[in-house]
C-alpha positions as CSV (number, residue, x, y, z in Angstrom):
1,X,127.2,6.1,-28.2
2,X,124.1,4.7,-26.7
3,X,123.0,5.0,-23.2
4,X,119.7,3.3,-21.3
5,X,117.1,5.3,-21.8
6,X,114.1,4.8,-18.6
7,X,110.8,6.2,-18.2
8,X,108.2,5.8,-15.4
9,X,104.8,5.6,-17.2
10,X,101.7,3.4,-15.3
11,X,99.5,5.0,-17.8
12,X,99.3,1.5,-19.6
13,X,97.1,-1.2,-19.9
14,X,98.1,-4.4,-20.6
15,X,98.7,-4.6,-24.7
16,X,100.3,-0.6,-24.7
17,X,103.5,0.4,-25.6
18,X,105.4,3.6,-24.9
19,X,107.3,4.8,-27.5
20,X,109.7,7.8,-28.2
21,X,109.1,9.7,-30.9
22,X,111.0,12.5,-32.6
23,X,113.3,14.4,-34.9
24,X,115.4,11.2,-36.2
25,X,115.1,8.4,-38.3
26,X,115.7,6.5,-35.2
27,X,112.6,7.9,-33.6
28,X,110.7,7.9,-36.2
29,X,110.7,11.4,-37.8
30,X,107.9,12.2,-35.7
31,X,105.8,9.0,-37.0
32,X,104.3,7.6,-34.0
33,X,104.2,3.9,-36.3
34,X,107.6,4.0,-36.8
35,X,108.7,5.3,-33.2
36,X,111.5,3.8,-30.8
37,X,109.4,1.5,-28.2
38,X,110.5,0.5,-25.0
39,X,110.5,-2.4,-23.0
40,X,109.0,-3.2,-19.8
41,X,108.3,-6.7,-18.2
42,X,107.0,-7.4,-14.3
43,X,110.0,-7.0,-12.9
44,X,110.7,-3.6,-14.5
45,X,107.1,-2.1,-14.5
46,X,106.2,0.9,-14.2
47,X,109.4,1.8,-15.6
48,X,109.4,1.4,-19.2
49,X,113.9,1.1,-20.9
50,X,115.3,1.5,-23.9
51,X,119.6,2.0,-25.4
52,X,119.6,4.8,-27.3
53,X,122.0,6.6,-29.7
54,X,120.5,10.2,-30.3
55,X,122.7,13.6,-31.3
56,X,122.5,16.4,-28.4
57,X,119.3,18.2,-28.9
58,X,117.1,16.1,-31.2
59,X,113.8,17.2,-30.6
60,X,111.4,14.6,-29.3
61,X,108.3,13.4,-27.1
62,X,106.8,10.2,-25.0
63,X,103.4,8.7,-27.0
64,X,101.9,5.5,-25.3
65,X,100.4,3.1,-28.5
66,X,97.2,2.1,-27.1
67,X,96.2,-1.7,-28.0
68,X,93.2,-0.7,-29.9
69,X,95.3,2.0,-31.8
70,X,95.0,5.0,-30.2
71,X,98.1,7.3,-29.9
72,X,98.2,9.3,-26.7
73,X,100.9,12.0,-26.4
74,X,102.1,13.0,-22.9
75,X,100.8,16.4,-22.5
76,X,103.2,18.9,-21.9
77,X,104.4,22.6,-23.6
78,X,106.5,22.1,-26.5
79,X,109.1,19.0,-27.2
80,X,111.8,17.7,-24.7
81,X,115.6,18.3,-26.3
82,X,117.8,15.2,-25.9
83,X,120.8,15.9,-23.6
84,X,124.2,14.8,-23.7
85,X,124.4,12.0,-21.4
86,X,127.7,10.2,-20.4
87,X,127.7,6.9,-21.9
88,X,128.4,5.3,-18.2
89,X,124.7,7.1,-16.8
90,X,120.8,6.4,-17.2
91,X,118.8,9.1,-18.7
92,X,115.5,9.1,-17.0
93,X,112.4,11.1,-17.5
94,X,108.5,10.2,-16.1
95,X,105.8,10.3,-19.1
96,X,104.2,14.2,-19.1
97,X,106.9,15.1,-16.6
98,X,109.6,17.8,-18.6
99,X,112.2,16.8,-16.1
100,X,115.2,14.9,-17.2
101,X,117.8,13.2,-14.6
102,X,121.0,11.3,-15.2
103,X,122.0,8.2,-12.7
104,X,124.8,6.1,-12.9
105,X,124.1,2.8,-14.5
106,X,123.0,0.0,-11.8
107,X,120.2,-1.6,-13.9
108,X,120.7,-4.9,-15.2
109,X,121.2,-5.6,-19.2
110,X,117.8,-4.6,-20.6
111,X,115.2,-7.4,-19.6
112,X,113.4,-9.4,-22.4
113,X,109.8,-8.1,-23.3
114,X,106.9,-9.9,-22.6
115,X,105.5,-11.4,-26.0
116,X,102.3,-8.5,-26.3
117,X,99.9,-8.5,-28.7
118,X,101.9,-5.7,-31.0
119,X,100.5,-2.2,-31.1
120,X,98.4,-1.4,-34.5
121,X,100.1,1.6,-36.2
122,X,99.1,5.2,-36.4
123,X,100.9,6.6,-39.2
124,X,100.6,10.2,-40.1
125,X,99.5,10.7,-43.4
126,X,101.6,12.9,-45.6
127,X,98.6,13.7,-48.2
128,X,95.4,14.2,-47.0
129,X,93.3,11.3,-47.9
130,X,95.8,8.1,-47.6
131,X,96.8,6.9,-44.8
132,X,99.6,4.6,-45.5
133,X,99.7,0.3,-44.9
134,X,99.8,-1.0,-41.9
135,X,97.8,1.8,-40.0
136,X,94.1,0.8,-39.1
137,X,91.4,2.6,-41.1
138,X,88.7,4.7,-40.1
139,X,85.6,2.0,-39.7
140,X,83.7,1.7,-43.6
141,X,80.2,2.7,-42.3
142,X,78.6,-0.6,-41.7
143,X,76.5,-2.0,-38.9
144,X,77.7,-2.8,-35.2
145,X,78.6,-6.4,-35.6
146,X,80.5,-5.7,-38.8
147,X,83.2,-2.8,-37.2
148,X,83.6,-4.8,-34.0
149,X,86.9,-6.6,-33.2
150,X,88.4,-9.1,-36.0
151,X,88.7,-12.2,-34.5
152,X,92.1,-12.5,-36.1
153,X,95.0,-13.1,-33.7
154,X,97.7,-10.6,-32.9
155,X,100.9,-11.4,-34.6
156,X,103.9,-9.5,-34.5
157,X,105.1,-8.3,-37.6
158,X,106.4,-10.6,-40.5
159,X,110.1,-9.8,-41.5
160,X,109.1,-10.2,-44.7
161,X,106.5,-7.1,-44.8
162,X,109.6,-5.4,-44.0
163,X,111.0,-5.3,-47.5
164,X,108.0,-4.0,-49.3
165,X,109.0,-0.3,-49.7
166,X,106.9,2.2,-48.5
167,X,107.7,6.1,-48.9
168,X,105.9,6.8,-46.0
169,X,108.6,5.3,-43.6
170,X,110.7,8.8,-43.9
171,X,112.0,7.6,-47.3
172,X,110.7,9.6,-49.6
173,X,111.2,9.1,-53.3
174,X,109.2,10.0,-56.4
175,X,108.3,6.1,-57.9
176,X,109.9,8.1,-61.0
177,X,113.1,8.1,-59.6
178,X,113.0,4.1,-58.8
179,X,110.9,3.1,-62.1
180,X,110.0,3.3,-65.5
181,X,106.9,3.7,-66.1
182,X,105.3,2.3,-69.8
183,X,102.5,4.1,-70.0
184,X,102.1,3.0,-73.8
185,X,101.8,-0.8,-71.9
186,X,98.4,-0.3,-70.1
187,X,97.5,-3.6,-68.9
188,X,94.7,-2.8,-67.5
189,X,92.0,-0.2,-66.0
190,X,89.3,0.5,-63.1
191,X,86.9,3.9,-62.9
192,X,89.8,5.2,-60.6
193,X,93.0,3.2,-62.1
194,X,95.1,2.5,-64.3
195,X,97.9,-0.6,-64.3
196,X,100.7,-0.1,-66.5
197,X,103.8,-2.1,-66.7
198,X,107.1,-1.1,-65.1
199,X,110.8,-1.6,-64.7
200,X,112.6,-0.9,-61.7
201,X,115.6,1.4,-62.8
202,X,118.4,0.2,-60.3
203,X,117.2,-3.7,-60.7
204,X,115.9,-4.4,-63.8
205,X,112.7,-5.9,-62.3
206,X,109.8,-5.8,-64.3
207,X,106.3,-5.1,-62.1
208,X,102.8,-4.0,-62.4
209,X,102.0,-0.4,-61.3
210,X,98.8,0.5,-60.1
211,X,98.2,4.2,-60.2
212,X,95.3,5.1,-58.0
213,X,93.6,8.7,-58.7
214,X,92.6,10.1,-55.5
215,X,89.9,12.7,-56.4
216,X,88.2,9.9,-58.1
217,X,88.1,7.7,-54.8
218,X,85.1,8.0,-53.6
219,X,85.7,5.1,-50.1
220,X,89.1,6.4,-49.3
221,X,88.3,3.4,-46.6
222,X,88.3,0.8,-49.3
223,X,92.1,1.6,-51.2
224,X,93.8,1.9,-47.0
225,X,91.6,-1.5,-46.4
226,X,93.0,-3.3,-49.9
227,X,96.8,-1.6,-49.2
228,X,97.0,-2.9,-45.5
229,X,95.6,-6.3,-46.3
230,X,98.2,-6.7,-49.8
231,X,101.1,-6.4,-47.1
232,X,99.9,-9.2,-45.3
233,X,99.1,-11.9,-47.8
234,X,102.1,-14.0,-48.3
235,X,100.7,-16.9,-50.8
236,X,101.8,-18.7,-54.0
237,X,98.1,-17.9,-55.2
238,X,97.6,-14.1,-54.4
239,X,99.6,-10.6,-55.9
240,X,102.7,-9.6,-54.2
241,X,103.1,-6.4,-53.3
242,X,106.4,-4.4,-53.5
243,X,105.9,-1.3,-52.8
244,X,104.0,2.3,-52.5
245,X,104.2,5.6,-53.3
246,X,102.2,8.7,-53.2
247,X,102.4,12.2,-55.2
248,X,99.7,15.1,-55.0
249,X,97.5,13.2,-57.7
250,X,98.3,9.2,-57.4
251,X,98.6,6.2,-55.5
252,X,101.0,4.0,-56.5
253,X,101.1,0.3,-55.9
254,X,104.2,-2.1,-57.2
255,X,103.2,-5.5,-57.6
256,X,103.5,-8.4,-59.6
257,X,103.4,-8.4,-63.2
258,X,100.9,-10.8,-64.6
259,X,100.9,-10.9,-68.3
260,X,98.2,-13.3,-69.1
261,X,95.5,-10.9,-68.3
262,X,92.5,-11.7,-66.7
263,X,90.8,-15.4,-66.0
264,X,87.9,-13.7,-67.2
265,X,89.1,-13.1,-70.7
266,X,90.8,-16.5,-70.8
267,X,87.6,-18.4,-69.8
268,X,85.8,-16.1,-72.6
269,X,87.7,-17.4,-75.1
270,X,86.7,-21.0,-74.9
271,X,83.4,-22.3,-74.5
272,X,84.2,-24.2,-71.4
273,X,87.5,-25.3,-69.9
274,X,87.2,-28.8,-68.8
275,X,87.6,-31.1,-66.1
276,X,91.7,-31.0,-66.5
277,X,92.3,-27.1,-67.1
278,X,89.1,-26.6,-64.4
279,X,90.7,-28.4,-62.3
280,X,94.4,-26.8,-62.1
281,X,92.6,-23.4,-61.6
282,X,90.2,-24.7,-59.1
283,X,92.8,-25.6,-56.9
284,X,94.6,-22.2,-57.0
285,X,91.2,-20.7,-56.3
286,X,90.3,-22.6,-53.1
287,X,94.3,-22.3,-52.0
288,X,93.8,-18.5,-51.9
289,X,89.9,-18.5,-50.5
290,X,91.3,-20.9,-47.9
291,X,94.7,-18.8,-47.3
292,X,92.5,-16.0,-46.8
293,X,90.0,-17.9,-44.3
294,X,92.8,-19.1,-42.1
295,X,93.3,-14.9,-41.7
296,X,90.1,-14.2,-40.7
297,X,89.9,-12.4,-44.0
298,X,86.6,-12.4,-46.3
299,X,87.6,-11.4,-49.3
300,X,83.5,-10.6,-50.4
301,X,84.3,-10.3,-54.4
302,X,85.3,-13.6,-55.9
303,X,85.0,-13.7,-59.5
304,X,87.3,-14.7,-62.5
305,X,87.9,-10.9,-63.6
306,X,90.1,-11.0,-59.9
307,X,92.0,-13.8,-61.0
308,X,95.1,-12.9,-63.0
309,X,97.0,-15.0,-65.2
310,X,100.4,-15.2,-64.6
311,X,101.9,-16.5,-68.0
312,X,100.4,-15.2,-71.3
313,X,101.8,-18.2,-73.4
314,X,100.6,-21.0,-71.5
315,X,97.7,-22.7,-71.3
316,X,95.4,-22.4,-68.3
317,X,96.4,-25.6,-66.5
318,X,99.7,-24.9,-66.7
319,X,100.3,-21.5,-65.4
320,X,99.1,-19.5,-62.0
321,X,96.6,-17.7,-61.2
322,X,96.8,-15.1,-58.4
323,X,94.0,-12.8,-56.6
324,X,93.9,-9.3,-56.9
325,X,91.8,-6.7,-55.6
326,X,90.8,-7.1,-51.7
327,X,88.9,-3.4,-51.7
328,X,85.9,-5.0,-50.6
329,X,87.6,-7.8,-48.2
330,X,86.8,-7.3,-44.1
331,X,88.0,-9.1,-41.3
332,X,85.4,-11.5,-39.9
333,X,83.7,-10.6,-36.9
334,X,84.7,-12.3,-33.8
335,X,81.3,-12.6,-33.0
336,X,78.1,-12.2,-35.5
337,X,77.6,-12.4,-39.0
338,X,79.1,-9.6,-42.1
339,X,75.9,-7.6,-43.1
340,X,76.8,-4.8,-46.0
341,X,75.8,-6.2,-49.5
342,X,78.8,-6.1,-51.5
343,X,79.9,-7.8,-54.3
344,X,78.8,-8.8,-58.1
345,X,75.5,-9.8,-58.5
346,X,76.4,-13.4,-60.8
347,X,78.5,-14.9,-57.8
348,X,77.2,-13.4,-54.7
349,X,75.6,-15.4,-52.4
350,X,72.3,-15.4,-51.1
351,X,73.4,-14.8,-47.6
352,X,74.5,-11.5,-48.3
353,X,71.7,-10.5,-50.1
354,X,70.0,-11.3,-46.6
355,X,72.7,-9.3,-44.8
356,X,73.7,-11.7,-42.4
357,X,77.1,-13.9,-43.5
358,X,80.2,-15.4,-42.9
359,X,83.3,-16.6,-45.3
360,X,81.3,-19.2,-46.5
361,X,80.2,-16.6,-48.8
362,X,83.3,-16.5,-50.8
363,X,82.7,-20.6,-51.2
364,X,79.5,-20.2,-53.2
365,X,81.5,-17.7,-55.2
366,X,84.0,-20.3,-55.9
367,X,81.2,-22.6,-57.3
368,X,80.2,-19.7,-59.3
369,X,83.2,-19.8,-60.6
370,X,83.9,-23.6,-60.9
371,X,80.6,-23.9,-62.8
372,X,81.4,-21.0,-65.4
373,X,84.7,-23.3,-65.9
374,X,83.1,-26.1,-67.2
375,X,79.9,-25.4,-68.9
376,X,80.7,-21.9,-70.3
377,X,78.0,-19.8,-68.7
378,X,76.5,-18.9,-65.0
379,X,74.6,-20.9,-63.1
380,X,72.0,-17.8,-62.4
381,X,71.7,-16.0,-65.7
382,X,69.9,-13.1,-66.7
383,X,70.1,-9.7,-68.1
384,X,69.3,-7.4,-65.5
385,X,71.0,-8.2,-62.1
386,X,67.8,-7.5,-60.1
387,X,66.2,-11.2,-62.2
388,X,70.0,-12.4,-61.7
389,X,69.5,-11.6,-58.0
390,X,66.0,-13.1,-57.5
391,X,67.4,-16.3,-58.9
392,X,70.0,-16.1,-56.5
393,X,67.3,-16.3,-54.0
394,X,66.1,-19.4,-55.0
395,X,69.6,-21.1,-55.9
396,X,67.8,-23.2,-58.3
397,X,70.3,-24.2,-61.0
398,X,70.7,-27.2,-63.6
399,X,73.4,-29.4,-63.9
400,X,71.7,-31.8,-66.4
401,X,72.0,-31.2,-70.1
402,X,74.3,-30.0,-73.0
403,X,77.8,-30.1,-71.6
404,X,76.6,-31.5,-68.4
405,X,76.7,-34.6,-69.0
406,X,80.2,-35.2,-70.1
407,X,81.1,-33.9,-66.5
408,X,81.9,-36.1,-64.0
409,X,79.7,-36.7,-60.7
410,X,82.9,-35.7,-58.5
411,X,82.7,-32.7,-60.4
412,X,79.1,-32.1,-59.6
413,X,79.1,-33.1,-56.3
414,X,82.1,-30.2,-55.3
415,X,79.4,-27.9,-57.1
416,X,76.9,-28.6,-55.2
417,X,78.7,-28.6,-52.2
418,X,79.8,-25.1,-52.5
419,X,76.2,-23.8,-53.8
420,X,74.3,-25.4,-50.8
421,X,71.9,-22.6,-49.5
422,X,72.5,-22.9,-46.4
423,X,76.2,-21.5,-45.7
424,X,76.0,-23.1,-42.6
425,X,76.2,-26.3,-44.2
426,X,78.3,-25.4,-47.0
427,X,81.6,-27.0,-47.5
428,X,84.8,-25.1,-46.2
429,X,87.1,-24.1,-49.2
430,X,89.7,-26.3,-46.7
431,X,87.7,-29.0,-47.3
432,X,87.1,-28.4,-51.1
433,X,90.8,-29.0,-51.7
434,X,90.4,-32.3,-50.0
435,X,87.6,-32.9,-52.4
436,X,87.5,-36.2,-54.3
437,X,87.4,-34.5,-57.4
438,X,91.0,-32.9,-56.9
439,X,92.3,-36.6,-55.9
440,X,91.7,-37.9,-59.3
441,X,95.2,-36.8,-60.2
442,X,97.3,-37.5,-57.5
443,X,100.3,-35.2,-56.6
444,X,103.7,-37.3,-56.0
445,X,104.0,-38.2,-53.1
446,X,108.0,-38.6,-52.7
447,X,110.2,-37.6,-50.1
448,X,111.8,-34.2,-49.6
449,X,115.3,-33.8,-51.4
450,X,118.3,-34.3,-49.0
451,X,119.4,-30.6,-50.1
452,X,116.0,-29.1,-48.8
453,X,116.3,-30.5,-45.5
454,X,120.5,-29.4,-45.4
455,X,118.5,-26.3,-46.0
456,X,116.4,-25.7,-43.9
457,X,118.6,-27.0,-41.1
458,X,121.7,-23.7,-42.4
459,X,118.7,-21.4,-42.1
460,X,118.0,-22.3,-38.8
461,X,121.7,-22.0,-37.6
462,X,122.5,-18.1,-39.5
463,X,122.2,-15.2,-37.3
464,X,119.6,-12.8,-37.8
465,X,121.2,-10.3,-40.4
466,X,121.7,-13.9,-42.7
467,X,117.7,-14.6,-42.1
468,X,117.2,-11.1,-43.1
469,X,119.2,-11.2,-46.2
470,X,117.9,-14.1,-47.1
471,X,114.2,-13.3,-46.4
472,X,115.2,-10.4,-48.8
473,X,116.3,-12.6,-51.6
474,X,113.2,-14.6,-51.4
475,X,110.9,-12.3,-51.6
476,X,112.3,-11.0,-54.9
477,X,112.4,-14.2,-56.5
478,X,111.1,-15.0,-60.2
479,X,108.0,-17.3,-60.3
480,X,110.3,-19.4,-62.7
481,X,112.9,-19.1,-59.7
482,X,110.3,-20.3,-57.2
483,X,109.0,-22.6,-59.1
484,X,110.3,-26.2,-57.8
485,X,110.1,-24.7,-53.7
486,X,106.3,-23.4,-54.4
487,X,105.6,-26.8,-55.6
488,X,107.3,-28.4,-52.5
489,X,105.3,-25.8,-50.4
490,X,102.6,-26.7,-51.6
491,X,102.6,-30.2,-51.5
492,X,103.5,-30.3,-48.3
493,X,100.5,-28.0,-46.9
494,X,98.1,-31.0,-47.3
495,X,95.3,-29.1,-45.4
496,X,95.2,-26.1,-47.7
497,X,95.6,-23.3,-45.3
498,X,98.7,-21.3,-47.0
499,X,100.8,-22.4,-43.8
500,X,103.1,-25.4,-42.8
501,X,102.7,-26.8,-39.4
502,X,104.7,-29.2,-37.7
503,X,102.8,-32.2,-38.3
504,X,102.7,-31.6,-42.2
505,X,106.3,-31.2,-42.2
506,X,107.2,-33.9,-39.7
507,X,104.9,-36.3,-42.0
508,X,106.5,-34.6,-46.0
509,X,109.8,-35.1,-44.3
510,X,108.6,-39.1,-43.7
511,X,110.9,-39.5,-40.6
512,X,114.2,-37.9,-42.3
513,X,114.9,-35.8,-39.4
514,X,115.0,-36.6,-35.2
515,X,111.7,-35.0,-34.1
516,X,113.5,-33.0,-31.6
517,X,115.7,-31.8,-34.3
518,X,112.9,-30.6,-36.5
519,X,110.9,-28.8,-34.0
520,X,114.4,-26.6,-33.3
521,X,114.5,-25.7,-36.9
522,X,111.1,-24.9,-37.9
523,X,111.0,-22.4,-34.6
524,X,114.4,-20.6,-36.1
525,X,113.0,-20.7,-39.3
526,X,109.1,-19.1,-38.0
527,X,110.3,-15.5,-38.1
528,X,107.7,-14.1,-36.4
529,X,106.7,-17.0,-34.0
530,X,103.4,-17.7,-35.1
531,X,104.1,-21.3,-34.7
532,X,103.6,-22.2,-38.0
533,X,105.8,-21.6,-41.9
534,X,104.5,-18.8,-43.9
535,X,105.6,-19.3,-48.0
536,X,108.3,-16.5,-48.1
537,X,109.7,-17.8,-44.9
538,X,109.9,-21.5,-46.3
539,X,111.5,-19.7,-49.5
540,X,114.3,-17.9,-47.3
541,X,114.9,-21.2,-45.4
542,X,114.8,-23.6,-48.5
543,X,116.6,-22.1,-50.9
544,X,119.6,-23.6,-52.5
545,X,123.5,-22.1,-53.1
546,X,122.6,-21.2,-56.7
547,X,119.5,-18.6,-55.2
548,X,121.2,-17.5,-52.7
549,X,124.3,-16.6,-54.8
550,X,122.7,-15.2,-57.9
551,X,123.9,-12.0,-58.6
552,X,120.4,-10.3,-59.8
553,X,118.4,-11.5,-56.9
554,X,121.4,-10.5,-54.4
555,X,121.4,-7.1,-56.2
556,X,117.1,-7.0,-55.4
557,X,117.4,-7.7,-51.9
558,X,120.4,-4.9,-51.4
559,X,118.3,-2.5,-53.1
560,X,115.3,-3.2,-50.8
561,X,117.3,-2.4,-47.4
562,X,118.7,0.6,-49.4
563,X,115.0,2.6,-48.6
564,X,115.7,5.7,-49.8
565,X,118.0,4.2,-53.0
566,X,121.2,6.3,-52.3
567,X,123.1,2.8,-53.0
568,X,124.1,2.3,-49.6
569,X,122.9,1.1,-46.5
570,X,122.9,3.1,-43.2
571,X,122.1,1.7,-40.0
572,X,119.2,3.8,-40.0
573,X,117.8,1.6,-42.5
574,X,119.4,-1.6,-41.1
575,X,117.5,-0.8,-37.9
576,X,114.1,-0.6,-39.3
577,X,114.8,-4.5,-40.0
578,X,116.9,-5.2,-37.3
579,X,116.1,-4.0,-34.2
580,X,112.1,-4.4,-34.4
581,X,109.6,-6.0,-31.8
582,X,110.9,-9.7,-33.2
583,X,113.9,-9.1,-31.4
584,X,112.7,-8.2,-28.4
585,X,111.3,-12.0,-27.6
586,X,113.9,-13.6,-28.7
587,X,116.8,-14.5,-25.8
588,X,117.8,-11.7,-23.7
589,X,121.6,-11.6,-25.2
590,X,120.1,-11.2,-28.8
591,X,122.6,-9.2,-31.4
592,X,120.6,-5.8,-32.8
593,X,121.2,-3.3,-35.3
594,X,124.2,-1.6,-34.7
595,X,126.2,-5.4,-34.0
596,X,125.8,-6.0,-37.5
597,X,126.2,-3.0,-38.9
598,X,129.5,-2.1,-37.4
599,X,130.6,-5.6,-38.3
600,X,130.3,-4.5,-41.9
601,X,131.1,-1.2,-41.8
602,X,134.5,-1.8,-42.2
603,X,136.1,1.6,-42.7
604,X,134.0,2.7,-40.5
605,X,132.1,5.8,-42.6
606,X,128.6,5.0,-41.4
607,X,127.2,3.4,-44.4
C-alpha cells in the first residue's frame, strides 16, 4: 500500500528535481532517467513529497536532476533500505542524511507541482558507447557558440514518445525475440549500417530496421544526436521511430518501412520531374525543413538521397516523402551562428563553408533540391567537390536555357528565393510554402466533417488512460489508415509549421464550434500543454469509431504498453505512461497509475 514519502532537500535550484532512485521498476532500476520524482511547490519547499508503494527493503537512494543534466547523488555509505511503514504514517528522510523517521499523516493531499522546465535525462548506458534516447550527449567537438544552450523551449515530455520502445527502460529484450528480421530484404546501406526489412512477431507490423555497427562508429555523438532527435519528431513528412535495441555488436532502430527507396534514385530515373510532380515533393520538403525550424532543429544535410519514398508503385506526386537521417542535425544556438562545415558539397550553402550560419542553410539546400527536380542536374556542377565548392562561393547559376524555359517564373522566383547569398535575406522555408508557386493548385478549402469535430470534442471528455490508449492506436496507424486525417492536418496548418494553433483551427473549423468551447477542447486534447496540436495528438483526438475499434491497430497499441512483451500489462508498465510529470500539472485530484490499473485488474492478480 502506498504511503507519502517527504524529504527535506534545499540543495535545488530553481528547474531541479529530486528523485528516488533504486532497486524497482518503480524507481527506476537504478536509472536516474527513469527514477520516481517528487513534488515540491512554495508552499511545500524545502520539503520535496511523493506516494509510494515499495516492498520492505528495496534498496535505494536520493539523486537531485540538475536543470542542465547533471545527476548529483546524496553522498552517503552504501544505499538506504525501504522500511515498512504503516499505511496511516509519513516516511521522512533529509537528502545525504541516512536517517529515516515515521510521523503520522497531517499533510494535506499532495500539492500540484509547479509547471518546471523538465529535467534532461541521464540514462546509464548498458553498453559502453550508446547512451540511449532521450539522454543529452556529450558536446560533438565544435566551437563555443555552437555547444551553448539550444534556444529551444523546455517541454515536458510528449505521451506519445512514450510508446516508442526502448530496451533501455529496464525492459530488456533481444529485437530477435519481437521481430523477424529479412536479411535477404536489404533495403539499403551506410559505411556503418545496414536497413533491412522487418516484421514484428506478436503484431504483424512490417518496419524498417536499422542495424547500426558500433566498432565502425567513429562519432558515437552523432548516432545518440540522430536517436534523441527521431523520438522527437512527430510529422507526416519525417520517419517514425518505433523502437531501439542494443546487443554487444548492434544498434537497432525500428522505423518506418519506406519501399520506394530513395528520392535520389527516383529523380535519377527521369530526366527532370516537372512543375506538377516538383511540386507535390516540394511541399513535403519545405513541411519537414519548416517542422524542423519551428524545433530549433538544423537538420545541416538536406539532399534527395534523405528523402525516402513511401510507396514503390506510385508515382512521385502521388506518394510521401519522409526525412531520414538527422546525424548531422544540431540545435540552433540561442545566440550566434552554427560554425562546423558539415554536409554534401552539391547543396551546402555558402554560409557554412564560411563557418558562420543559421537554418537558413537547410533553405538553400531545398533549392538545391527544387532545381535538380526540374532541370535534371545541379545548379553548381563539377567533378571534384573542391571546383563544386568554389562555385558555391560564387552562387552563380543559370536558369535560362534547355529545359528552362518551359518553367514557369513562379517556379524561378521560389529558386531564387531560396539561393539568395545572403541567408539573411533568404526566404524562410515557412514562407516558401506560402509561395505563389505552391498556390497554383489550390487545396479545397471546405469545412471540417461534423464527425471530426464530434471527435475531437469525445477526446477531450475521456480520462487519461482513454487519451493514452488512443494516443497508442494512433501512433501505429497505417499511412493508408492516416491518410484522410494527415490531409485534414495538413490543410489546416496553413503556416507550415508541423503544429495546429488555435487560430488555424478556430478559422478550418469556419465558426462550427462556440470559441469558448473550442479553446476547452484543444487544451484536453494538447497532451503535453505546449499550447499548440502536434500530428499524433490530432490523430488520437480525430480519429473515428472504425480506428479506434480495429482489431489490428488495438492489438499494436496493447503490445506497446506490454514493454517487455510478456502479453500482459503490469502496473509497472502502466505507470511509466501514467503517472509521469504530465500529471503532475494537471488538477490536484488528477487519477494516476494505480486508479486505472486496479479498475481493470479485475481478479485482482497484478497484471
Amino acid at each position: 500500500m502506498a504511503v507519502r514519502m517527504e524529504v527535506e532537500c534545499a540543495l535545488t535550484r530553481e528547474g531541479d528535481d529530486v528523485c528516488l532512485v533504486g532497486a524497482s521498476p518503480v524507481l527506476g532500476n537504478w536509472d536516474p532517467s527513469r527514477a520516481l520524482q517528487l513534488n515540491t511547490g512554495p508552499s511545500l519547499w524545502p520539503r520535496w513529497a511523493k506516494e509510494v508503494a515499495l516492498a520492505q527493503g528495496t534498496e535505494c537512494k536520493l539523486i537531485i536532476r540538475r536543470r542542465g543534466g547533471q545527476v548529483e547523488w546524496e553522498g552517503m555509505t552504501g544505499n538506504r533500505s525501504w522500511p515498512a511503514a504503516a499505511p496511516a504514517s509519513t516516511v521522512s528522510m533529509k537528502f545525504g542524511v541516512p536517517a529515516i523517521s515515521f510521523d503520522p499523516v497531517k499533510a494535506p493531499a499532495e500539492p500540484t507541482k509547479l509547471p518546471q522546465p523538465p529535467a534532461v535525462a541521464l540514462p546509464q548506458p548498458k553498453v559502453a558507447g550508446y547512451r540511449p534516447a532521450n539522454a543529452p550527449a556529450s558536446p560533438v567537438p565544435a566551437s563555443p557558440s555552437e555547444s551553448s544552450r539550444s534556444s529551444r523551449t523546455p517541454k515536458a515530455k510528449d505521451l506519445r514518445q512514450k510508446f516508442i520502445l526502448d530496451m533501455h527502460d529496464g525492459y530488456e529484450q533481444n529485437i530477435e525475440e519481437r521481430f523477424d528480421l529479412d536479411e535477404k530484404a536489404k533495403l539499403g546501406d551506410g559505411a556503418f549500417s545496414v536497413v533491412t526489412r522487418a516484421t514484428n512477431r506478436a503484431t504483424g507490423a512490417v518496419r524498417a530496421v536499422k542495424s547500426v555497427l558500433k566498432s565502425r562508429v567513429q562519432k558515437v555523438e552523432a548516432l545518440k544526436n540522430e536517436i534523441d532527435l527521431a523520438k522527437d519528431m512527430d510529422h507526416p513528412n519525417i520517419v517514425r521511430l518505433y523502437g531501439i535495441y542494443e546487443d554487444p555488436r548492434h544498434v537497432y532502430l525500428v522505423m518506418d518501412l519506406c519501399q520506394g527507396g530513395e528520392l535520389f534514385d527516383r529523380l535519377s530515373e527521369v530526366y527532370a520531374l516537372g512543375e506538377k510532380g516538383s511540386r507535390a515533393c516540394m511541399r513535403q520538403v519545405f513541411a519537414s525543413v519548416a517542422y524542423c525550424h519551428s524545433k530549433g532543429i538544423v537538420h545541416r544535410d538536406l539532399k534527395p538521397e534523405n528523402y525516402l519514398v513511401y510507396d514503390k508503385d506510385k508515382p512521385l506526386d502521388q506518394t510521401l516523402l519522409k526525412l531520414i537521417d538527422f546525424g548531422l542535425a544540431k540545435p540552433l544556438p540561442e545566440t550566434g551562428s552554427l560554425r562546423t562545415r558539415v554536409g554534401t558539397a552539391y547543396y551546402v550553402a555558402p554560409e557554412v563553408l564560411a563557418q558562420a550560419y543559421t537554418e537558413a542553410a537547410d533553405v538553400w539546400s531545398s533549392g538545391v533540391i527544387m532545381y535538380i527536380m526540374l532541370c535534371g542536374a545541379p545548379p553548381f556542377n563539377a567533378d571534384k567537390d573542391s571546383d563544386i565548392l568554389r562555385l558555391v562561393k560564387k552562387g552563380q547559376y543559370s536558369m535560362e536555357s534547355g529545359v528552362w524555359r518551359t518553367v514557369s517564373t513562379t517556379a524561378k522566383s521560389l529558386i531564387k528565393a531560396c539561393l539568395e547569398m545572403d541567408h539573411k535575406k533568404r526566404i524562410t522555408a515557412q514562407d516558401a510554402l506560402s509561395h505563389e508557386w505552391f498556390h497554383r493548385e489550390e487545396v479545397d478549402g471546405a469545412p471540417l466533417d461534423s464527425s471530426v469535430l464530434r471527435n475531437l470534442r469525445a477526446f477531450s471528455s475521456a480520462n487519461r488512460f482513454r487519451k493514452a490508449a488512443l494516443t497508442a492506436v494512433a501512433y501505429q496507424l497505417g499511412e493508408d489508415e492516416q491518410k484522410e486525417l494527415r490531409e485534414i492536418f495538413m490543410r489546416l496548418d496553413t503556416n507550415g509549421d508541423g503544429y495546429l494553433s488555435l487560430e488555424e483551427i478556430r478559422h478550418g473549423l469556419q465558426q462550427q464550434m462556440e470559441i469558448s468551447d473550442l479553446e476547452q477542447v484543444l487544451q484536453e486534447v494538447d497532451s503535453n500543454g505546449d499550447g499548440r496540436i502536434e500530428y499524433t495528438e490530432f490523430l488520437a483526438a480525430a480519429m473515428d469509431q472504425r480506428l479506434q475499434r480495429n482489431e489490428t491497430s488495438c492489438w499494436r497499441a496493447f503490445k506497446t504498453f506490454d514493454k517487455d512483451g510478456d502479453g500482459k500489462i503490469t502496473y509497472a508498465e502502466l505507470q511509466q505512461v501514467l503517472e509521469d510529470d504530465e500529471l503532475l500539472t494537471e488538477v490536484p485530484d488528477c487519477e494516476d497509475a494505480r486508479f486505472y490499473f486496479d479498475k481493470m485488474d479485475a481478479n485482482g492478480d497484478g497484471e
